[in-house]
Phi, psi and omega in degrees: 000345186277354190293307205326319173302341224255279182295346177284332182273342169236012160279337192242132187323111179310327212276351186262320171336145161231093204285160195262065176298129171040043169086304193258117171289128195243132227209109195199133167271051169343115188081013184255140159303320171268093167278335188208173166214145179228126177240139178234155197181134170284325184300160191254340196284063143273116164202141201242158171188170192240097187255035161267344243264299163226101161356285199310321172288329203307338147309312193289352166280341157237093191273338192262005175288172131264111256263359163254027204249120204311138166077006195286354197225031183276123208225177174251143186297334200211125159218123177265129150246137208224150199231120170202121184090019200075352192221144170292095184259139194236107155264145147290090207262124177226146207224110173259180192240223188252015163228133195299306161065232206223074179275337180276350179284292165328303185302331176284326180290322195300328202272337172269007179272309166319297190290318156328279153350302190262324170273336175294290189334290181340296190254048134287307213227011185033049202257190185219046157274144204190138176248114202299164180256346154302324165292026199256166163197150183239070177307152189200100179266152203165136187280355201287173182263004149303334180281113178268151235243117190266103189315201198265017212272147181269033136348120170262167194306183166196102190276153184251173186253119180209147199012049171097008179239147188287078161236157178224156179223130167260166183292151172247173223015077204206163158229130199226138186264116197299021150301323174291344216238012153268000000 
């Protein structure tokens, strides 16, 4: 299971990459009110990238859609893939301001972006990797004031199921140890 890290690192664009510095992934919205989230983890069986990461670019990453076609170019500020245990854990990461928009739109492309993914790998790389769809999680970091503000406690999460997806929403510009959100 560790090649999947591996094949992930040469599958995906470096410029996309979100590297494990000092323990913590920094997950950030340029120009945004929520700019950041920092997830910490001892662990190394990680690997995260952004297919928000550069706008100007963001057609050529699905050059063969049609780029006038609504929503067709809906990406995640964050995607982890976390290896534990034999198993493929994905959080799906989005960074809000205090209104929310169509994060459930996002989240879904992201969770058929996984799967995309994971099937390019297979037949790339002659590998099985597959991923359970509970082990898909759906973060929403957000500034509204409805949210009560969940500390650093390695707690673990507790997800609602809202239109076939694992999601929760948290506070943004916070650090959160990303262990809990499996």
């Amino acid at each position: 299971m560790q090649h999947l890290l591996t094949n992930l690192s040469n599958t995906i664009s470096k410029g996309l990459i979100i590297d494990l510095i000092k323990d913590e992934l920094e997950i950030k919205e340029d120009g945004s009110p929520c700019k950041k989230v920092i997830l910490k983890s001892k662990r190394k069986q990680i690997f995260a990238f952004s297919l928000d990461t550069n706008l100007a670019n963001r057609c050529k990453m699905f050059p063969f859609f049609n780029q006038s076609t609504q929503l067709i170019n809906k990406v995640n500020d964050g995607i982890v893939f976390y290896l534990n245990d034999g198993k493929i854990f994905v959080l799906l990461i989005e960074l809000k301001s205090n209104k929310l928009g169509d994060y459930k739109k996002q989240l879904q492309a992201g969770k058929n972006f996984v799967y995309l993914l994971l099937s390019t790998l297979n037949n790339s790389f002659s590998s099985n990797y597959t991923v359970e769809e509970e082990n898909i999680k759906c973060l929403v970091f957000s500034l509204r004031k409805t949210i009560k503000k969940q500390g650093t406690k390695r707690a673990n999460i507790i997800y609602e199921k809202i239109d076939g997806l694992n999601i929760k929403e948290l506070q943004c510009n916070d650090t959160h140890f990303l262990e809990k959100f499996l």
